[in-house]
N, C-alpha and C positions, 0 to 999 in steps of 0.2 A: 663649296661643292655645288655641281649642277643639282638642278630641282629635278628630280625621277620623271619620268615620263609614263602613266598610267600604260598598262598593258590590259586589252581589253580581256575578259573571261564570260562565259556563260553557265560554268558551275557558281553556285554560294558555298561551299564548301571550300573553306582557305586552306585550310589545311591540306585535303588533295590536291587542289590547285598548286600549292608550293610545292608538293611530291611529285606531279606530273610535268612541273616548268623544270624541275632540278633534275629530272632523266632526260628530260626534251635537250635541253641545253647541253649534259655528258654525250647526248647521243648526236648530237647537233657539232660538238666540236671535232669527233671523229670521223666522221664524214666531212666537214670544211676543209681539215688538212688534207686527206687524200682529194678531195677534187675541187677547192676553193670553193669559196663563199656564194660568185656568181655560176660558178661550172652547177652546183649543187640544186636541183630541185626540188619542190615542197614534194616532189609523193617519194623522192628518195628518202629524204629526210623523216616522212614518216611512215616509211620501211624501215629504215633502222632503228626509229624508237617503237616500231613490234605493234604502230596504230595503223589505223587508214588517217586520212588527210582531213574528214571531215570529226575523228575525234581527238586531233593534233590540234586544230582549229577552236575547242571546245577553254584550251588554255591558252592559246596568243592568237592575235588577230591576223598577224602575219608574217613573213621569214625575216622581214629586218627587227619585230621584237625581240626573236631570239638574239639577234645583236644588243639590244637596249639590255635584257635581263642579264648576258653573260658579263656587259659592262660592271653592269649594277651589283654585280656576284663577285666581283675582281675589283671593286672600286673602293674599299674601305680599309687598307691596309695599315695606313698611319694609325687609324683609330686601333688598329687591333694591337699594334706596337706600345703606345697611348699605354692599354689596358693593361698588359702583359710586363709596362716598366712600373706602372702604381703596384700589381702584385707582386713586387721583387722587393719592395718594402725601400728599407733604408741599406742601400747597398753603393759601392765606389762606384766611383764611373767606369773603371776598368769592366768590373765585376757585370756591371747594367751592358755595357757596349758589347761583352760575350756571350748575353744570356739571349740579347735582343738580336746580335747575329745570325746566335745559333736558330733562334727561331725563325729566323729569313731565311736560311738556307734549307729548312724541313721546306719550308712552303713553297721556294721555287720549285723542291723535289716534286711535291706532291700537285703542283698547277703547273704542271712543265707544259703540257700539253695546252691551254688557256695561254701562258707566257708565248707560245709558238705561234698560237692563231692571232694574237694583239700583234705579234711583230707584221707578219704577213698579212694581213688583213683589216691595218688599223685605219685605210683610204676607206672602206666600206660601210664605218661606223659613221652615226650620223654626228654634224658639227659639235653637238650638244655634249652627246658622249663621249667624241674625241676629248672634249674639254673635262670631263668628267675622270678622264685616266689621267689627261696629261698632269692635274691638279691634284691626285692621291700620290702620282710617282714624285711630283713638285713637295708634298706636305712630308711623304716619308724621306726624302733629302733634309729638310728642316728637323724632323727628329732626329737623326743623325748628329747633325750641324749643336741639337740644343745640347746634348749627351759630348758632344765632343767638346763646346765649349766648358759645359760643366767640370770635366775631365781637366782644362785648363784653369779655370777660377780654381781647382780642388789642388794644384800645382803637378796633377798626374799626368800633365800631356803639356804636350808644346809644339807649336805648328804656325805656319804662314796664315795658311787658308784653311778654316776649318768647314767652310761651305765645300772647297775643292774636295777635300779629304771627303766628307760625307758624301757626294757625288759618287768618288772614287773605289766607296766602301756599297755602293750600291751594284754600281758594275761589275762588283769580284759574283754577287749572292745571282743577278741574271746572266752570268755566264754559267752558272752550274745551269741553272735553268734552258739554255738555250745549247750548251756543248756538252749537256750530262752523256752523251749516246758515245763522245769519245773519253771523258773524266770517266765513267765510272769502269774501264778496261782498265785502272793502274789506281783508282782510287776509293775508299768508302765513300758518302757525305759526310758521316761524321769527322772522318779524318782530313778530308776538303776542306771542310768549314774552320776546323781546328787552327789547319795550315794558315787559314787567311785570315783569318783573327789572330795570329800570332805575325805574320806577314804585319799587317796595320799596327800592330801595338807596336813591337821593335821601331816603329817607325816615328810614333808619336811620345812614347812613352819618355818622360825625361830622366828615367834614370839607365837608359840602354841610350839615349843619342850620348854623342861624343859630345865634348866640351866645344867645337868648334860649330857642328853641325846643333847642338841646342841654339848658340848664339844666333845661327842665319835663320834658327824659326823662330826664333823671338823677334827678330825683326819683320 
């Protein structure tokens, strides 16, 4: 993971400070999508988060930290995955693979709006941070990857490529994220998520593949 990039402040108070960055930012990404990153300027920006510019200024030094912070806010996902498989205890890999779904699929719900501005506005983030996503979306592929192999050493799963598969299982949880505005006219998310974690198992699982189609993913 990239090394954070200090963001200056002029309060001593951390505590407000994290309060004041963490509205600046909510207020900060609703305004980027309606009129992009560079269309957006600082006294808009601290119009909508209800300051004037000079006490916006008092928590970040300038309009690309608010880039660095939302990175840094969005940038820890494996790790939360990580925490949420140790609490699951001693559980199948089936068991872990739909617990750990399902909690990918609250979170693109609830960052839909962050998941829309990374798409559209990830040329604007500086090298450092681009490197900082690209490397949490890279580590939460590998927790996939280590949960599906497990799934295989446990003889629950059987598959070609379980790197592919994990990729494959990432792009079902950012499509809710990025097409929820047409899924949820015909769908819950619980019932989304359900659907696509039964979707991937029927598909890995060795006791739903055929005798022929286990053989070609053994090989």
């Amino acid at each position: 993971m990239q090394a954070e990039v200090s963001v200056r402040t002029y309060s001593k108070n951390d505590a407000l400070v994290q309060e004041r960055r963490q509205h600046i930012m909510r207020c900060a990404i609703r305004v980027f999508l309606q009129r992009g990153y560079r269309g957006t300027t600082t006294r808009e920006l601290a119009r909508a988060c209800g300051m004037s510019e000079g006490a916006m200024y008092r928590y970040i030094g300038s309009k690309d930290d608010i880039l660095h912070l939302i990175c840094m806010e969005r940038a820890h996902g494996a790790d939360f995955l990580e925490a949420h498989l140790e609490q699951l205890g001693d559980v199948s890999a089936e068991e872990a693979l739909r617990a750990c779904l399902a909690l990918c699929f609250k979170w693109a719900d609830s960052t839909r709006d962050y998941n829309l501005f990374f798409n559209r506005e990830i040329n604007h983030f500086s090298r450092e941070d681009r490197g900082t996503l690209l490397e949490d979306q890279t580590a939460m592929v590998h927790f996939f990857e280590k949960l599906l192999v497990r799934g295989i050493q446990a003889g629950e799963f059987q598959m070609e490529s379980p790197i592919v598969v994990a990729h494959d299982i990432l792009m079902k949880v950012h499509d809710w994220g990025l097409r929820r505005w047409f899924l949820r006219q015909y769908v819950t998310l619980e019932d989304y998520a359900r659907m696509q974690v039964d979707i991937v198992l029927r598909s890995i699982r060795t006791d739903t593949l055929s005798p022929h189609v286990a053989e070609l993913a053994g090989t």
